[in-house]
C-alpha positions, 0 to 999 in steps of 0.5 A, spaced: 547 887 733 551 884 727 555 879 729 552 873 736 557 868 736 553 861 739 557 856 742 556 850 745 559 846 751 558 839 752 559 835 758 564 837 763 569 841 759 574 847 761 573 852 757 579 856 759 582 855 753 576 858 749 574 864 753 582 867 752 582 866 745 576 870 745 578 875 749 583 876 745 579 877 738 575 881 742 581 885 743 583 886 737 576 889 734 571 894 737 564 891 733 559 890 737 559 882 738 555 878 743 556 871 744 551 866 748 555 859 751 550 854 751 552 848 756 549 841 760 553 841 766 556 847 772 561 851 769 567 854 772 568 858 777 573 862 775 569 863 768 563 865 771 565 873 771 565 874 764 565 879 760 558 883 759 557 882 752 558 873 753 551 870 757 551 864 760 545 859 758 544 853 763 541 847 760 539 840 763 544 836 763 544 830 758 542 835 753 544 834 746 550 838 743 545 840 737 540 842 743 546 845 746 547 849 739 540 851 737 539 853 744 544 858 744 542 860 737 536 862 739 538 867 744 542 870 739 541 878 736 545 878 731 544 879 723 549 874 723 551 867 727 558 864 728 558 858 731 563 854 735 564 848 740 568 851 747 573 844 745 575 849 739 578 855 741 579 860 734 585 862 731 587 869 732 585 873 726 578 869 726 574 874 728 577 879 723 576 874 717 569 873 719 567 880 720 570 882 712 565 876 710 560 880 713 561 887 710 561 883 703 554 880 706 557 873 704 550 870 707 554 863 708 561 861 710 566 856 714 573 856 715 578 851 717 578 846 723 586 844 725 589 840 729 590 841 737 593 834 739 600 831 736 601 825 731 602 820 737 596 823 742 590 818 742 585 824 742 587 826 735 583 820 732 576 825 733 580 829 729 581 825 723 574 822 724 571 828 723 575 834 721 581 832 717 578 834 711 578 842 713 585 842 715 589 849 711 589 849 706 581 847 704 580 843 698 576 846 692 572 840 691 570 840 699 562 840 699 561 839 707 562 844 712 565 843 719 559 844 725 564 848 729 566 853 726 561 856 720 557 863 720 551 864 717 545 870 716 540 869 721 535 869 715 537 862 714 536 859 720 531 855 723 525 859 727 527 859 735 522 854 737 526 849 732 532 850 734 531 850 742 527 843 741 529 840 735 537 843 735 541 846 729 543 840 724 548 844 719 548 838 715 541 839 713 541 846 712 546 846 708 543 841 704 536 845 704 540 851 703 543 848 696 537 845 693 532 851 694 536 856 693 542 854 690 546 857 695 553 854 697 558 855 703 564 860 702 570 857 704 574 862 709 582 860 709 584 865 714 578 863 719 581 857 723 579 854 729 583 849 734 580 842 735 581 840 742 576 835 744 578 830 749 577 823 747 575 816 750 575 810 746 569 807 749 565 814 749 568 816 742 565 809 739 558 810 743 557 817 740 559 815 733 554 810 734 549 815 736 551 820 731 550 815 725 544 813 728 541 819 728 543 822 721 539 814 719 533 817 723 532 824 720 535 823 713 529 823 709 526 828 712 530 832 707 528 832 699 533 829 693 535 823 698 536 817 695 531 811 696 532 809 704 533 801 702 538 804 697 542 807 703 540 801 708 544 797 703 550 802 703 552 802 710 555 795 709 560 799 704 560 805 708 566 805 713 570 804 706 568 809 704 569 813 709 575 811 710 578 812 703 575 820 705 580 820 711 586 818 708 585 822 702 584 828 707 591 826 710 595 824 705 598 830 703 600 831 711 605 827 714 603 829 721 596 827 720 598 821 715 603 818 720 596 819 725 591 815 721 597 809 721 598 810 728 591 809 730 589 806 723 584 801 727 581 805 732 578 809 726 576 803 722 572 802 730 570 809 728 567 808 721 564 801 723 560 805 729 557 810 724 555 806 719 553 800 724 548 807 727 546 810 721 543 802 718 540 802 726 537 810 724 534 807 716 531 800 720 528 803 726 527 811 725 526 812 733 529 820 733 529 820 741 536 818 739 537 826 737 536 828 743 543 824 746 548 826 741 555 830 744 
């Protein structure tokens, strides 16, 4: 097997969308490819025919999205792993750029993440949070990588047994991977995934909360971090920073600029929420937190 697609399915989700762009990637290649759909909650009906080569994993409920992930990472053959969230359907032509990638033996790659909700939808806010810097065309100086769209040799990844109880934190593994083996991620431009997840204030803000919390949490479990009374201290700065980043994302995109003025104060929520977590994280260093992130 050289390639396993591992996704992850978070909460009550349709998956529609995902399966039928896969289908259609499917269509256009005869490699032999498995994919393996981690997901919490019943999954639908009318989706649970599916394709031979796509398994299903059934996890408890409430289980993380990075649980999720490492679950379906785990259950993998392939040499090579891509993986995606089911709320972010690839693009046609995403598995033929995948696959030229693998036939240069690139050991690490990523591609973009665009924009499925319009500038006037609220749902667009998680977007510009989180994804806008992968918008096309990807930035040379980009140093981060999107967790629902990235490939990886499965020499790279953690044993099974981690991921499964730990989960998969692409952050971190990009870090380790960089400073032990000055190894950086390749950027794929015609490998694009559509975002498409859906958004509630109060649970968006919550699971900002959650996932600064958590990266407080397990930060210095990696080499080279700063002090962690340096990083205490630079949360108080930290939604600026992270604010600045978003509009210097979007700038250059009159729809995306237009949606970061439009929900201006919802992202500054945001920002406050993962800086507010990721303070809680350094102070009080209770990891069971991991455990709660979608």
């Amino acid at each position: 097997m050289m390639l396993s697609i591992a996704v992850a399915a978070k909460g009550t989700c349709d998956p529609g969308a995902f399966i039928e762009a896969l289908m259609r990637e499917y269509a256009l290649t005869s490699s032999d490819i498995d994919v393996h759909i981690a997901h919490d909650e019943d999954w639908p009906a009318e989706y649970r025919n599916l394709d031979d080569a796509i398994t299903l994993h059934r996890c408890v409920e409430g289980t993380s999205v990075l649980r999720l992930w490492g679950t379906a990472i785990a259950n993998s053959q392939g040499e090579y792993i891509a993986v995606l969230d089911v709320c972010s359907p690839p693009e046609t032509g995403w598995l033929k750029c995948v696959q030229l990638q693998i036939e240069h033996r690139t050991p690490l790659f990523f591609g973009p993440v665009e924009p499925g909700w319009g500038k006037n939808d609220a749902r667009i806010v998680g977007y510009l949070a989180e994804y806008a810097q992968f918008s096309k065309p990807l930035a040379s100086t980009l140093e981060e990588v999107p967790g629902n769209n990235i490939v990886c040799h499965r020499s790279l990844l953690d044993d099974a047994s981690g991921l499964v109880s730990e989960g998969f934190f692409k952050t971190f593994m990009v870090w380790r991977l960089e400073q032990e083996e000055s190894l950086k991620p390749q950027k794929c431009e015609d490998m694009a995934v559509i975002y498409y997840k859906p958004f509630s204030r109060k649970h968006y803000m919550m699971k900002r909360y959650l996932h600064g919390r958590c990266f407080g949490v397990t930060r210095h479990d990696n080499t080279g971090q700063p002090p962690r009374s340096l990083c205490m201290i630079s949360t108080l700065v930290l939604p600026i920073i992270r604010i600045w980043r978003i509009y210097r994302a979007v700038k250059k995109h009159s729809d995306l600029r237009y949606a970061f003025f439009r929900f201006f104060h919802l992202i500054v929520q945001s920002e406050i929420a993962w800086s507010y977590g990721e303070m809680a994280g350094y102070i009080n260093r209770d990891r069971s937190v991991c455990a709660q992130l979608d």
